[in-house]
C-alpha positions as CSV (number, residue, x, y, z in Angstrom):
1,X,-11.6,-6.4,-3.1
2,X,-14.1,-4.2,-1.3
3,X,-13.2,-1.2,0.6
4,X,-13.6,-2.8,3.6
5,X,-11.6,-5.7,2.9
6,X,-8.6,-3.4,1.1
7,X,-8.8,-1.4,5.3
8,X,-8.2,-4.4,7.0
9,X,-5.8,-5.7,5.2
10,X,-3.9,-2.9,5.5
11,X,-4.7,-2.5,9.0
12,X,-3.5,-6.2,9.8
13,X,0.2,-5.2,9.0
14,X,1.6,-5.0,12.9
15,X,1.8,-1.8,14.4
16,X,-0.2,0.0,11.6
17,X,-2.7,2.9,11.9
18,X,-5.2,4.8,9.7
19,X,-4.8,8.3,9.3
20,X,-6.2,11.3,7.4
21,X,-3.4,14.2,6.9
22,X,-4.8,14.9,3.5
23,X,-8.5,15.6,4.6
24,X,-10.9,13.6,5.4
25,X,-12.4,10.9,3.3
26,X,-8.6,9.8,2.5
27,X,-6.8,7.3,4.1
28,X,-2.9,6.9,5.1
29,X,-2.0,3.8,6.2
30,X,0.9,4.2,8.5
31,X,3.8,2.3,10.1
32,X,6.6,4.2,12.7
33,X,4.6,7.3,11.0
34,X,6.0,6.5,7.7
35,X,3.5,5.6,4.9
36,X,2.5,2.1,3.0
37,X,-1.0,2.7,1.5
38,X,-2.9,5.5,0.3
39,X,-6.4,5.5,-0.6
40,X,-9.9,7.0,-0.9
41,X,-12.4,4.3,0.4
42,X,-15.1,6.2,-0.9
43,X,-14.0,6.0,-4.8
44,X,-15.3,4.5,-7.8
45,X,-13.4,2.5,-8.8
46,X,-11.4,2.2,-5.7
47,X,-8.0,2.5,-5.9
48,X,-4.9,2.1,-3.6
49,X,-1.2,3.4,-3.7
50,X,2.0,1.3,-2.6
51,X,5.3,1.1,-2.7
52,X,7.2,-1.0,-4.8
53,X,10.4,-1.5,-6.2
54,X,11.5,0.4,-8.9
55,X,12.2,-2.6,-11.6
56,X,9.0,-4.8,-10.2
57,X,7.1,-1.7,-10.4
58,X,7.8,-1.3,-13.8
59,X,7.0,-4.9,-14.3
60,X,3.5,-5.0,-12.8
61,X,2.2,-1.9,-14.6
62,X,3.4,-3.6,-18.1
63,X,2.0,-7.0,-17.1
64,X,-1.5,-5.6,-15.3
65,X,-3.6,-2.6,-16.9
66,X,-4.9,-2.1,-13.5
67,X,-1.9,-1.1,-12.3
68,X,-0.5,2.6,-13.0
69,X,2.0,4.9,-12.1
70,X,2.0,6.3,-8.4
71,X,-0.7,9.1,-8.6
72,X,0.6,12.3,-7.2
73,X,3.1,10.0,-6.1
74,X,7.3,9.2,-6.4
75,X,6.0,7.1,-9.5
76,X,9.6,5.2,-9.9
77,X,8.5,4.5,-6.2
78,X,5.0,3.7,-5.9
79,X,2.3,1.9,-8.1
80,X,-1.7,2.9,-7.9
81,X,-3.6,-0.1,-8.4
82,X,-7.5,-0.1,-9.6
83,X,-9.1,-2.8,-7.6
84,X,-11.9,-3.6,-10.0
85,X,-11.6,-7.0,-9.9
86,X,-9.1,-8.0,-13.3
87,X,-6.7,-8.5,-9.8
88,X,-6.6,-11.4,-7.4
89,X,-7.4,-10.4,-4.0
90,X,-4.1,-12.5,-2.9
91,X,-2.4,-10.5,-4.9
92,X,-3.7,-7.5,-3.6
93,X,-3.0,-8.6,-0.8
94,X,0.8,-9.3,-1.3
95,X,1.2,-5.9,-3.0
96,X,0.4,-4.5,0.7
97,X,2.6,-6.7,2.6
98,X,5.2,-5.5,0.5
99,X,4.7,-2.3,0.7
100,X,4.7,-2.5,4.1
101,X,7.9,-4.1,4.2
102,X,9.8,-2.1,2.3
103,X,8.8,1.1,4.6
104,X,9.6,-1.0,8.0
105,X,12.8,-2.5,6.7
106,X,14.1,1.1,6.8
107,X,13.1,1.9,9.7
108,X,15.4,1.3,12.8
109,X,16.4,-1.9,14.2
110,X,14.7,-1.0,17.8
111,X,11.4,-0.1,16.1
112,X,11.5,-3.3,13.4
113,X,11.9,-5.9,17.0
114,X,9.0,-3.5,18.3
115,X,7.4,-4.6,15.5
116,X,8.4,-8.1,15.7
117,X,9.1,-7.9,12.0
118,X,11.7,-10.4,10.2
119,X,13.1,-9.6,6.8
C-alpha cells in the first residue's frame, strides 16, 4: 500500500478528516474529533497506527511480524502496522475500517446517525 492509497482509505471512512496536531508531516485521521489512524506519509517504511481490540491485537502482532505494539501509543489498545508489502492491502484495509469503528461506536448515538454508521 502506498502512502497515497493508505490516505484515502482512511479518508473514505464517513465523516473523517486529516489533521496535523503533532506537527506537520504527521497525520491524524479523525472522526467526531476522536482518532482512528496515525501516520507519517513521508516514512520509510511507512507505517500506520490503529485501534484494535485488546485480544485481536494480541493476535495479529503474534500471527504478522509486520504488525507491532502501538508506538507511543495505549499499546493493549492500538497496533502499528509496517506496510511493506508481507500484508494484503484488503487487509489493510479492514484493519482501518475497524479502527474506525471501534472509535464511532463510542461516540453518541446523534453523531453515529450523522454519520449514517450501523454497527
Amino acid at each position: 500500500m502506498t502512502p497515497e492509497e493508505l490516505k484515502a482509505a482512511c479518508l473514505a471512512m464517513p465523516g473523517s478528516e486529516e489533521t496535523f496536531p503533532f506537527g506537520e508531516g504527521i497525520s491524524v485521521f479523525k472522526v467526531a474529533g476522536k482518532m482512528f489512524a496515525l501516520t507519517r506519509l513521508a516514512a520509510e517504511p511507512l507505517t500506520v497506527s490503529l485501534r484494535c481490540e485488546p485480544e485481536l491485537a494480541v493476535q495479529l502482532r503474534e500471527q504478522h511480524a509486520a504488525v507491532k505494539p502501538g508506538w507511543h501509543l495505549n499499546k493493549r489498545h492500538w497496533n502499528t502496522v509496517v506496510l511493506d508489502g508481507s500484508l494484503p492491502a484488503s487487509m489493510v484495509r479492514e484493519l482501518i475500517e475497524d479502527s474506525y469503528d471501534l472509535v464511532v461506536e463510542r461516540l453518541p448515538r446523534a453523531k453515529r446517525t450523522a454519520l449514517r454508521w450501523l454497527a
